[in-house]
C-alpha positions in Angstrom: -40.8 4.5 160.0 -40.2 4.6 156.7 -37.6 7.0 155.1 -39.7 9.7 153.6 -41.8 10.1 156.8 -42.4 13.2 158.4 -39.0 15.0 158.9 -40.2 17.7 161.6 -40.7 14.4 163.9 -36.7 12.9 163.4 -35.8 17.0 163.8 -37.3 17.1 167.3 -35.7 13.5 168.3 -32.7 14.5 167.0 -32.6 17.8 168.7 -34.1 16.3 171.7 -31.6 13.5 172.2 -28.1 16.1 171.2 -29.3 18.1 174.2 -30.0 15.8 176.3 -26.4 14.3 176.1 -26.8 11.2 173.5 -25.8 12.0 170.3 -25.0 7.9 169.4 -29.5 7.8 170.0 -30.0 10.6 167.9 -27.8 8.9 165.4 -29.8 5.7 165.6 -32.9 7.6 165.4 -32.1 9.2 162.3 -30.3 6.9 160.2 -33.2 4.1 160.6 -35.8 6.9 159.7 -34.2 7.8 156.3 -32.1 4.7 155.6 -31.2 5.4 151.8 -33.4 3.6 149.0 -31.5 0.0 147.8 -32.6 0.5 143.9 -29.8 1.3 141.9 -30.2 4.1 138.8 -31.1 1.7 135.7 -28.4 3.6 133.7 -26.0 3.1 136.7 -26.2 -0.7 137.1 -24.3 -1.6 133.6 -20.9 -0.3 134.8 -18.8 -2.1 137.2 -18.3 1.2 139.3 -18.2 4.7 139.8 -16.0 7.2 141.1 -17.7 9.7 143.4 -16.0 12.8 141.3 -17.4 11.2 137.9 -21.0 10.7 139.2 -21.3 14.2 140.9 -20.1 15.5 137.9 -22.4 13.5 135.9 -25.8 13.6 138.2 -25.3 17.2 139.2 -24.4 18.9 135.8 -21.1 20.6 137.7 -18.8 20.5 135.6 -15.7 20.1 137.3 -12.6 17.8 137.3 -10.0 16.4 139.1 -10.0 14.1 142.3 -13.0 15.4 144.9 -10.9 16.9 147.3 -9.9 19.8 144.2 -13.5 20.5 143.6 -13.8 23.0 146.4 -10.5 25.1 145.4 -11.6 24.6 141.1 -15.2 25.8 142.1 -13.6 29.1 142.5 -14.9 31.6 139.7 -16.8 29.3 138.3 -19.5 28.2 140.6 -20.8 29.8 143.9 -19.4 28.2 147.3 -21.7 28.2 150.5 -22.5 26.6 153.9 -26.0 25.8 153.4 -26.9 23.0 151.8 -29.2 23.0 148.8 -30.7 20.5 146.7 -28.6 19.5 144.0 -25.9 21.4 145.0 -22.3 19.2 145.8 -20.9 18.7 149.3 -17.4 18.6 149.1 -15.6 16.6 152.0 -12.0 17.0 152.8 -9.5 14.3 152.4 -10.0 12.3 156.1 -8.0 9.2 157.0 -8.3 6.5 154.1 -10.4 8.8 152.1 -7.4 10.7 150.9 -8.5 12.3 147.7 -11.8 13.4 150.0 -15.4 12.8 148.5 -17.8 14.3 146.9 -21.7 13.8 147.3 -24.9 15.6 145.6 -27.8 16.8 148.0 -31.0 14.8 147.2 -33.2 17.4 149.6 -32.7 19.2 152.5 -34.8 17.9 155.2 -33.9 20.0 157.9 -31.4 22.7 158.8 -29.2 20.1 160.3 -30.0 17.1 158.3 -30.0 16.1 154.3 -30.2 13.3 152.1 -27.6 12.7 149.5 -26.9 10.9 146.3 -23.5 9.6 145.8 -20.8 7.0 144.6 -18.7 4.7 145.9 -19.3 5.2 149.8 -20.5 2.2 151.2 -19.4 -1.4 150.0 -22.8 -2.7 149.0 -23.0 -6.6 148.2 -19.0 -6.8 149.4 -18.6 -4.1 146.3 -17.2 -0.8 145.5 -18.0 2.0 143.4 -21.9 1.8 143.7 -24.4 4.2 143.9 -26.1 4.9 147.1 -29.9 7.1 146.3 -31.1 9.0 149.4 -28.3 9.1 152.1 -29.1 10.8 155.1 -26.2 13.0 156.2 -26.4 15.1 159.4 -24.2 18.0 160.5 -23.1 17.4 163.7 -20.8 20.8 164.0 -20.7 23.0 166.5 -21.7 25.9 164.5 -24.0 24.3 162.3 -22.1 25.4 159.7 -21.5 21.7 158.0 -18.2 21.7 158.6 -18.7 18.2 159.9 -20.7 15.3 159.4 -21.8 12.0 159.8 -23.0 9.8 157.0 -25.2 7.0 156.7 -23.3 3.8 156.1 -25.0 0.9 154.6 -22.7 -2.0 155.8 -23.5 -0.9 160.0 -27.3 0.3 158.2 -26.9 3.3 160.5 -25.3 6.5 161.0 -21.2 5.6 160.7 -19.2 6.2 163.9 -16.7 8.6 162.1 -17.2 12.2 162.1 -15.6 13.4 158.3 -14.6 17.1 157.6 -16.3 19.0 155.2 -15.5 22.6 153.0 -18.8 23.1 152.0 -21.1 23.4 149.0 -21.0 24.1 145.5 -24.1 25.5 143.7 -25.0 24.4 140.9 -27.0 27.0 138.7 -24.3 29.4 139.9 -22.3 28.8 136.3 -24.6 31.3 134.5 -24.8 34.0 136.9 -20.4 34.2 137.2 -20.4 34.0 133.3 -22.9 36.6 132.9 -21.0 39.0 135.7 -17.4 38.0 134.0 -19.1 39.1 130.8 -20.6 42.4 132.4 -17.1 42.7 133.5 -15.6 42.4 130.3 -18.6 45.1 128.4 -17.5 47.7 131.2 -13.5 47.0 130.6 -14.3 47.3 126.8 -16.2 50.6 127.4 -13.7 52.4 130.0 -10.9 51.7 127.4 -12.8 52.8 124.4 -14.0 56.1 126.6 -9.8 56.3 127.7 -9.0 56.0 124.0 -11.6 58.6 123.0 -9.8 61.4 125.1 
């Protein structure tokens, strides 16, 4: 089955297989349905590698800084935060074992409520190597709440769903910018005009 096939038809396997107890089938099932796409970005393939913060940035036009793990805390006031994933919005993973400055990852399409594919840097070691990017990763939340506080991710190395389940803080939207600058500048008209009506008294 090739990655872009129906996705109602990996929902019900999936679903099927979590309630009936076997969550390492469902992971099988998924992760060889969408297995991500092997063709690196032309404009990617000239650098010797990426950092996941610097192609996020780049790929999703969010413009924030610092390692991934701030990007949840800096998105404050600046771009909208959720729990449902939308496309080209940025998950944000927490820092998790090894992965200590956490991760960040941009949201290809949302398949199902439960399951997306994601664009990303540096993840898996593709070709023994670091710092490459990975188009089309399926990603499932496998929370309790369904709320994407955790997930598993497709790793290329095992070509499968990766055993460890990684913390996650959420979303950040991405064509929130213009609708918090335009309510901080609404903000700042209505300040202007209270004071102006205070100083006319």
């Amino acid at each position: 089955m090739h990655k872009r096939s129906t996705a109602a038809a990996i929902a019900v396997a999936f679903v099927t297989v979590v309630v009936a107890g076997s969550a390492s089938a469902a992971d099988q099932s998924v992760a060889t349905a969408f297995a991500p796409a092997k063709t690196d970005f032309h404009i990617f393939g000239k650098t010797s590698g990426w950092q996941c913060a610097q192609f996020a940035r780049m790929f999703s036009g969010i413009q924030l800084f610092g390692d991934a793990r701030t990007w949840w805390t800096e998105a404050l006031g600046k771009y909208a935060r959720g729990f449902t994933p939308e496309s080209g919005s940025v998950l944000v993973f927490k820092p998790y074992g090894a992965m200590t400055r956490g991760h960040v990852a941009v949201v290809s399409e949302v398949l199902t409520e439960r399951i997306i594919q994601v664009t990303h840097a540096n993840w898996s070691p593709i070709a023994g190597r670091r710092g490459k990017v990975e188009k089309d990763v399926t990603v499932v939340d496998v929370s309790a709440d369904g709320d994407w506080s955790q997930v598993k991710v497709f790793y290329d190395p095992a070509g499968d769903l990766g055993a460890t389940v990684y913390p996650t803080y959420g979303f950040v939207y991405k064509a929130a910018r213009a609708a918090v600058e335009a309510a901080g500048d609404a903000g700042r008209e209505m300040g202007a005009a209270v004071a102006a009506l205070k100083a006319a008294r």
